[in-house]
N, C-alpha and C positions, 0 to 999 in steps of 0.2 A: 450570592454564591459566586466565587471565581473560576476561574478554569486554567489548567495544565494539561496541556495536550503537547505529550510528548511522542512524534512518531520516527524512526530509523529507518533506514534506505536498504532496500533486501536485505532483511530480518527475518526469517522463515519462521514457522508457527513454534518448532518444536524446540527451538534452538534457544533452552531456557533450563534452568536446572529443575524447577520442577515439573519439565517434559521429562528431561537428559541428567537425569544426577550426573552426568562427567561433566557437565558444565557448567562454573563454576558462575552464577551470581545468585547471591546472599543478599540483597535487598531488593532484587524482584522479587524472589521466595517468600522475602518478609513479607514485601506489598499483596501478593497474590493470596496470600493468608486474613489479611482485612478488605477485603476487593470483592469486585465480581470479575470473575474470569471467564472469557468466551473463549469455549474450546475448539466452535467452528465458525471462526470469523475468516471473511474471503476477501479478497482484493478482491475491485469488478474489472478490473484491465490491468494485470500484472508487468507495469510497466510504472519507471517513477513519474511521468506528468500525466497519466491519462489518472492514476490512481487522486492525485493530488486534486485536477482537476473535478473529480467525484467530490472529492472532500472539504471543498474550494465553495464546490456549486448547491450539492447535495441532490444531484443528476446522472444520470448514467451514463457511461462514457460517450456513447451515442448524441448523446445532447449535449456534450461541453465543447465541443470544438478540439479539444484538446484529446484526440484518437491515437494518437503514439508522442514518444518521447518530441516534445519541443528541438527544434533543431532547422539548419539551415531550407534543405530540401523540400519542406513538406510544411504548409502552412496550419502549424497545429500549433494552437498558442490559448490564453485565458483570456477570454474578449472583457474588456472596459463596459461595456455594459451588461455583463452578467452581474447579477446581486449574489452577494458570497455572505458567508456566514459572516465572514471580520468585517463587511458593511454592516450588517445588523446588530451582531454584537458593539459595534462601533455607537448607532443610532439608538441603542438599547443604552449607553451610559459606561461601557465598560473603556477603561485604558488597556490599551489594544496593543498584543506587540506580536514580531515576527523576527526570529532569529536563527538563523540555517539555510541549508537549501531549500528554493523557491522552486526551481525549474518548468515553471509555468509563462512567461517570455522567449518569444521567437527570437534565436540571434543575430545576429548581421554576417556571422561568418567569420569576422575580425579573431576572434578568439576561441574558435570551434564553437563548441557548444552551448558556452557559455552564454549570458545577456547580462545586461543593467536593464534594471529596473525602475525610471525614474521617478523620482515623487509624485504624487496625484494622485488619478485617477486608477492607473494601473496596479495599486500595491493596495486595494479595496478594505479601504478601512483603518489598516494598520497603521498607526502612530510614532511605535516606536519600530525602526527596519535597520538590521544588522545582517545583511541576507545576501547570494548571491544568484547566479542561474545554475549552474551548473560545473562542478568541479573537481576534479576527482586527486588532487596534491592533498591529499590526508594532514602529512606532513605538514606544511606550506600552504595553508588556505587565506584566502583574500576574500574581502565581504565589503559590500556597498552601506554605508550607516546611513542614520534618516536627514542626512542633507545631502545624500549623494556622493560623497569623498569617498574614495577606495583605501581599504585598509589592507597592507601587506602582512601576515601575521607566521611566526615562526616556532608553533606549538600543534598539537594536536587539538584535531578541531574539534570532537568530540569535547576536550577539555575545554578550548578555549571558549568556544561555545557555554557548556557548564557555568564559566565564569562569568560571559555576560549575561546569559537568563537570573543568574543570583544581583547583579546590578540591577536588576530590572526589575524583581522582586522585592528589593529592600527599597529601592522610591518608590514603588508602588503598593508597600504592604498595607496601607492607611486608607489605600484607594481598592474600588472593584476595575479588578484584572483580570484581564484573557491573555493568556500568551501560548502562542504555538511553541515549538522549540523543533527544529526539522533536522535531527542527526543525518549525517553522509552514511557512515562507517554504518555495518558492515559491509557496504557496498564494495565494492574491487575496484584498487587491487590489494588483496588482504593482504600483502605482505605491507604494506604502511599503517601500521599497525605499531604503541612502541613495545621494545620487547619485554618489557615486562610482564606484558599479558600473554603476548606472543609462548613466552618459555612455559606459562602453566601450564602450553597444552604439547609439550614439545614428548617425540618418540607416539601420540595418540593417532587415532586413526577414526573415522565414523564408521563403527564397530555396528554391524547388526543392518547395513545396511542390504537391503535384499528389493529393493527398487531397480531392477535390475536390466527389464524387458527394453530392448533399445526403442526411442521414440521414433517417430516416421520422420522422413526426409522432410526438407524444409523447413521445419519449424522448431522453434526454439536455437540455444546457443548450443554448439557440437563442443564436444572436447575434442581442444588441439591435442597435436600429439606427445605434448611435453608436458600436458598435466600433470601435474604432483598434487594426489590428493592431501599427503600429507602435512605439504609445504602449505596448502589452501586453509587446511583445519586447524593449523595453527596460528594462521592469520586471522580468520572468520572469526571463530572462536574465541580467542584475544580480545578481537576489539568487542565480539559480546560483551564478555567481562569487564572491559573498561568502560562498556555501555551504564551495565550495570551499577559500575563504583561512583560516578557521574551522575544520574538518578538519584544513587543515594543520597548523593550531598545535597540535592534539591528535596526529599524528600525530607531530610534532615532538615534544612533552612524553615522548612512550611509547620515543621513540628513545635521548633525549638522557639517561632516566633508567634504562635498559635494560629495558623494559618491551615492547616491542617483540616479541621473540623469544616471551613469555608470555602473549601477550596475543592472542585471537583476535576477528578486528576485522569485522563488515559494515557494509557500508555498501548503503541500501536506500532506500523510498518508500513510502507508503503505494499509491500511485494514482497515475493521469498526468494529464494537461491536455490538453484538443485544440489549444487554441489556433488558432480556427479552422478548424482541417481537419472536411470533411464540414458545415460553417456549423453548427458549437457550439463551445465553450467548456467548460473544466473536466470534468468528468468523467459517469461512471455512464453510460456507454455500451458497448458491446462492441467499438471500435474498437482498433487497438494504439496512440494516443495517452492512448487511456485507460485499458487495463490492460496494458500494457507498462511495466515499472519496473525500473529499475537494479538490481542488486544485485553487489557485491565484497565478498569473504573474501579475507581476508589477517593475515597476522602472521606468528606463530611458526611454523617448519617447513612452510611451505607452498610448491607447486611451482608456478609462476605458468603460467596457458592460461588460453584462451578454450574455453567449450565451449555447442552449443546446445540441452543438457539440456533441457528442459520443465519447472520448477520454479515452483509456488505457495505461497501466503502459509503455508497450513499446515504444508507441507514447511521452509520456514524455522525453523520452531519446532523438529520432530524433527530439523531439521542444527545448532542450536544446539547440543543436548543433546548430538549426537551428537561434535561438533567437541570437548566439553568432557568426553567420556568417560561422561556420565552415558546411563543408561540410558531411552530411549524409554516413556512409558506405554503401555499396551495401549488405550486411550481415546483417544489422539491419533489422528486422521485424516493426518498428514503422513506423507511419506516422507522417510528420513535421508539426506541426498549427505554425508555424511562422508565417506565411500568414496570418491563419486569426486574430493574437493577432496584428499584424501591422497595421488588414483592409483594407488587399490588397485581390484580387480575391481567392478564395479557395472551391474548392470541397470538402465537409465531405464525412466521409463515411456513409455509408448505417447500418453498426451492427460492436459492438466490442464483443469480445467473452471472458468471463470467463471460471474459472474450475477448478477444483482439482484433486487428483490422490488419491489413497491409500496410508495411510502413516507411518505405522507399519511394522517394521521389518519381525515380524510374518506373518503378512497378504500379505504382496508383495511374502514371500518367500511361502505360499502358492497357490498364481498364478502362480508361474513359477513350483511349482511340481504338478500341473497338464497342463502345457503346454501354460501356457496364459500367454502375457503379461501385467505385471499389467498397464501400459500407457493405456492402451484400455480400462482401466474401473475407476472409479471416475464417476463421473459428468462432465459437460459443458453446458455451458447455452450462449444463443445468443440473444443480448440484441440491440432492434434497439428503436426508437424513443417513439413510442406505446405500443409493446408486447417484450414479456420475453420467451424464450423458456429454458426450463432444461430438459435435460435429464441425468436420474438418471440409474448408470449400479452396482451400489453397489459400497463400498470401504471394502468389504471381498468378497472373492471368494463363489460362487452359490447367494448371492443375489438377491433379486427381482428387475429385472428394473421396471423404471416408464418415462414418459414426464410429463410435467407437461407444462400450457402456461398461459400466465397473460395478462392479459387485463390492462398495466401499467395508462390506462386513468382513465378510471372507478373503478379500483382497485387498486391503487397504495401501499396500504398493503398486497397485493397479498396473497388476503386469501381464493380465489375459481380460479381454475383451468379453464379453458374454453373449449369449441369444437368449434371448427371453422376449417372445415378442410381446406379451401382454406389459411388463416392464416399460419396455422401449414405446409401444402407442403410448404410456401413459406421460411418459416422460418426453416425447414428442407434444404433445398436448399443451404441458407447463412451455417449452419452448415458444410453440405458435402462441400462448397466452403473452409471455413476457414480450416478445417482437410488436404484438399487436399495441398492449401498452406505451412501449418506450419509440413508436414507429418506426421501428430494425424493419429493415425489409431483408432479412437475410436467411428467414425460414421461408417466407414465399421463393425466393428466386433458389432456395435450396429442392423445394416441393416442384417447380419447373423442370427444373434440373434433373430431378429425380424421372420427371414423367418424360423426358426427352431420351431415359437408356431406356426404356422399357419397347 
């Protein structure tokens, strides 16, 4: 069996036609109709490298090193000896490629955010690399090939991209293939975007939104005061649909060459976008515009449902493995749904867990001069079928905690808080569970905290 794993860069869950009939793509629709669709698939760290890093390792943010976006300030990078799936898949026999954004390399600063990736050790498996660190010229994208030569390219990278996954497919169709494909778009800034997709959504607005409750201070991205929702949802939205018509043609290629039936396919996101709702933008909040994300399997032998499983970024990793017959490490933190995308017996689980950490240079190195470590504070939210719990410890030193719990039934804009103490013990419960497993010490030093107002 091969693998296609395509996943997109703040992609929110809903932002799909058959979430959004206004939104226009016709061959995810198609796919999601021979698929399994997860209706509550979560980012574990709503950010693009800490989500990658999950996906990279099949671990929980906590355990990749990589606790916020890769960048100059902050030593959060993909360590050289962690085993990653594209090392396995690699030792497993498959021709292994990586095309798009990487953002898993710390950068020098040279180029902001950006990094090179050099051959070796660092690009864990991968064979064939047409990738970069980080990049946000839509427009204008530049990508490292597998001997290291920088390519300057003058097309949309969503497209161009497209183009080389279909080269990689056609020398590899005779052979067993894994290829990731790592779209930018719809990441910001939506207006790079071309306009052809841009106009289908022109005069529209995201009609029905009632996410409205402003989020607390500090966290997440605020709207500036120049926001144009409308100028944003025609960007956003665009490049969906040119998400969309690029998929197609891949899914097209795997059909027409009988690749299809061998080939196991997701389609996925890093993290979502608020776009407004709660007055933020983009992501790193505990909202479900912001860790709510797509995700479809489909291909070969598979029985097309919808189901509203509980499934995190780690758990992807062990349902790769799982979907591809290869065996789970004992070091992965995910769980396998092979089982249930087969419809054979399978126990969900009960709650997956989100969360972030602080992510400034500044502000981590002020935890640690005064004795804390910054891991024990951010957020974490534990997210089960019905409710939502967040708990909020600051992402600067002395800030205000908070909980906060949602009624996801009755509230599923999560824009009043609830009491319900029986609730909240129970849901306190799964958090100290999950901490204890992934060694978070952020419910202990939360429960301190707590005994130190009283």
């Amino acid at each position: 069996m091969n693998l296609l794993y395509i996943f997109a860069d703040q992609w929110r869950r809903d932002a799909i036609g058959f979430y959004d009939p206004r939104i226009k793509t016709p061959n995810l629709d198609a796919f999601a109709k021979e698929s399994v669709v997860f209706d509550r698939a979560y980012s574990s760290c709503p950010l693009c490298s800490p989500h990658r890093g999950c996906l990279l390792t099949g671990k929980q943010p906590i355990a990749t090193n990589v606790f916020t976006n890769c960048k100059p300030d902050v030593e959060a990078c993909l360590r050289e000896e962690d085993i990653c799936v594209s090392d396995i898949l690699k030792q497993e026999g498959y021709h292994t490629g990586y095309i798009g954004k990487w953002h898993l390399d710390k950068p020098d600063g040279s180029g902001g955010w950006d990094a090179y990736t050099p051959p070796g050790k660092r690009r864990h498996g991968f064979d064939f690399w047409y990738s970069y660190g980080t990049y946000n010229g839509h427009m204008d994208p530049h990508y490292w090939d597998t001997e290291g030569n920088r390519i300057e390219i003058n097309q949309w990278s969503v497209e161009h991209e497209t183009d080389i996954a279909l080269g990689f497919l056609e020398r590899n169709k005779g052979e067993k293939f894994a290829l990731f494909l790592s779209y930018n778009p719809p990441h910001s800034p939506y207006d790079l975007t071309p306009e052809k997709y841009q106009n289908m959504y022109t005069g529209k607005e995201r009609e029905g939104n009632c996410a409205n409750t402003p989020a607390p201070e500090g966290v997440g991205d605020a709207l500036s005061p120049d926001w144009d929702l409308e100028r944003a949802v025609k960007g956003y939205y665009g490049a969906v649909s040119g998400l969309d018509e690029n998929i197609g043609r891949l899914l097209y290629f795997l059909k027409e060459n009988n690749l299809y039936e061998d080939t196991c396919i997701f389609i996925s996101a890093d993290h979502g976008d608020m776009l407004g709702e709660h007055e933020r933008w983009a992501k790193h909040i505990w909202y479900e515009g912001s860790v709510g994300i797509p995700l479809l399997v489909g291909g070969g032998g598979i029985q097309p449902m919808r189901t509203d499983a509980l499934i995190s970024s780690p758990d992807q990793t062990a349902t790769v493995l799982g979907m591809l017959g290869i065996p789970v490490p004992e070091f992965m933190q995910g769980k396998d749904f092979s089982a249930l995308i087969r419809g054979e017996a399978f126990e969900e689980q009960t709650s997956v867990i989100t969360m972030a950490f602080p992510n400034e240079g500044k502000k981590i190195a002020e935890f640690s001069d005064h004795g804390e470590n910054f891991f024990d504070f951010g957020w974490r939210s534990i997210i089960t079928k019905n409710y939502k719990l967040v708990v909020y410890r600051g992402m600067s030193y002395n800030a205000e905690a908070n909980s906060y719990l949602f009624d996801l039934r009755d509230d599923p804009n999560e824009n009043r808080s609830i009491e319900n103490p029986e609730v909240l013990e129970r849901m306190m419960g799964e958090l100290r569970q999950w901490c204890e497993v992934t060694g978070d010490g952020f419910y202990r030093g939360y429960v301190q905290w707590n005994k130190g107002k009283m």
